[in-house]
Phi, psi and omega in degrees: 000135175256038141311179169251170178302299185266188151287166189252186184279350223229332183292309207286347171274335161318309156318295191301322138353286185301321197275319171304310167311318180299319196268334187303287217302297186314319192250349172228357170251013194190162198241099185262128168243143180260082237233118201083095120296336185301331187289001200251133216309140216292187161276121159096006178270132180246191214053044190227134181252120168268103178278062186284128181275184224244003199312336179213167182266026163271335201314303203278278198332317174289334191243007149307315163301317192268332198242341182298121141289142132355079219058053170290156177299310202250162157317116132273131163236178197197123170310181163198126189287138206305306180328320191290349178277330185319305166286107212298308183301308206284308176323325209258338173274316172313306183302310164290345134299004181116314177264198194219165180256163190218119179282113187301139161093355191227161144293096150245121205294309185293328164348287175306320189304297176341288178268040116284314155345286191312314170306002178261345167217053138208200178247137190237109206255099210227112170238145201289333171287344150096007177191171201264135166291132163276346202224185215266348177259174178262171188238160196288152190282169171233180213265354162305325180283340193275306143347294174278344143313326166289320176288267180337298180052100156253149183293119165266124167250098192290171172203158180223122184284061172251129178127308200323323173306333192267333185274335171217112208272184203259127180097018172223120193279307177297125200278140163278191190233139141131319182302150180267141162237158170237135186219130203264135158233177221232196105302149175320096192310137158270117208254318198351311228265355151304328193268014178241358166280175179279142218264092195231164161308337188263319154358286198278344198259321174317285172331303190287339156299321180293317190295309148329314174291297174356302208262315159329325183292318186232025172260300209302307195278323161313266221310317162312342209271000000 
């Protein structure tokens, strides 16, 4: 990536720019409630994977807003499926928020490299199922993520996502008004006991199953309420 490690003064007035937009829509045209705040990574902390489930193309921008410091020290980053790079302006507005690309349906290894590198000096918005859910369930994580969890060994942090779909449904540009969203985050998963084994495919698809319950674990009592 041809960021710089940290954000500049001009990244972060830009974030805030954006954020303001955000917080207009979510908190004044839409109702956000926020539930573990105690959980959510400090200011200036880095190695922490925000593990999320997948519903709207809103998802990183909703947990940006409630979680993004202000004039962070450090990158929040995000995947983006490659194809959005493709057009040089919107890559080059994707990037200045932070993100990066990713080929969707594969393993992709520069990817992994990619956030495992990134993870030593940010924070990272990541969701294991690897595409947007259609329906009230979660999809199975896919085992690239357990991988860079394994490599990596990051503060994992789960999170859960409801609502987010009623404010911008999937295949609809114009955001709605009025809807509630809820966003859960969690403690930290204790992973430890994965990282002195050897590092294989059914390994890396365990781990991302601990992750996937995590998030189950705080989805399941949202999607009821």
């Amino acid at each position: 990536m041809n960021t710089p490690v940290r954000p500049r003064w001009y990244h972060n007035l830009w974030h805030l720019i954006g954020l303001l937009v955000w917080d207009l829509l979510l908190r004044l045209l839409n109702r956000v409630t926020v539930v573990g705040r105690e959980y959510i990574p400090a200011r200036g902390a880095t190695g922490v994977l925000l593990c999320a489930n997948h519903i709207s193309e809103i998802d990183p921008f909703v947990i940006g807003s409630v979680a993004m410091p202000r004039f962070s020290p450090v990158w929040w980053r995000a995947p983006a499926k490659e194809e959005l790079f493709q057009a040089p302006l919107m890559g080059r507005l994707l990037r200045s928020w932070g993100a990066f690309p990713v080929k969707r349906g594969q393993r992709d290894f520069a990817a992994m490299e990619c956030m495992m590198r990134l993870l030593d000096t940010s924070v990272i918005v990541i969701f294991p199922e690897g595409k947007m859910s259609t329906t009230a369930q979660l999809l199975p994580g896919r085992p690239g993520v357990g991988r860079i969890i394994h490599t990596a060994k990051p503060t994992v942090i789960p999170v859960a996502i409801v609502g987010a779909d009623l404010i911008v449904p999937r295949g609809r540009f114009l955001p709605r008004v009025g809807q509630r969203v809820t966003i859960a985050f969690g403690p930290p998963i204790k992973l430890d006991v994965y990282y002195s084994q050897p590092d294989t495919l059914e390994l890396s698809q365990r781990i991302v199953n601990a992750v996937m319950a995590a998030i189950g674990e705080l989805y399941e009592p949202l999607k009821r309420a």
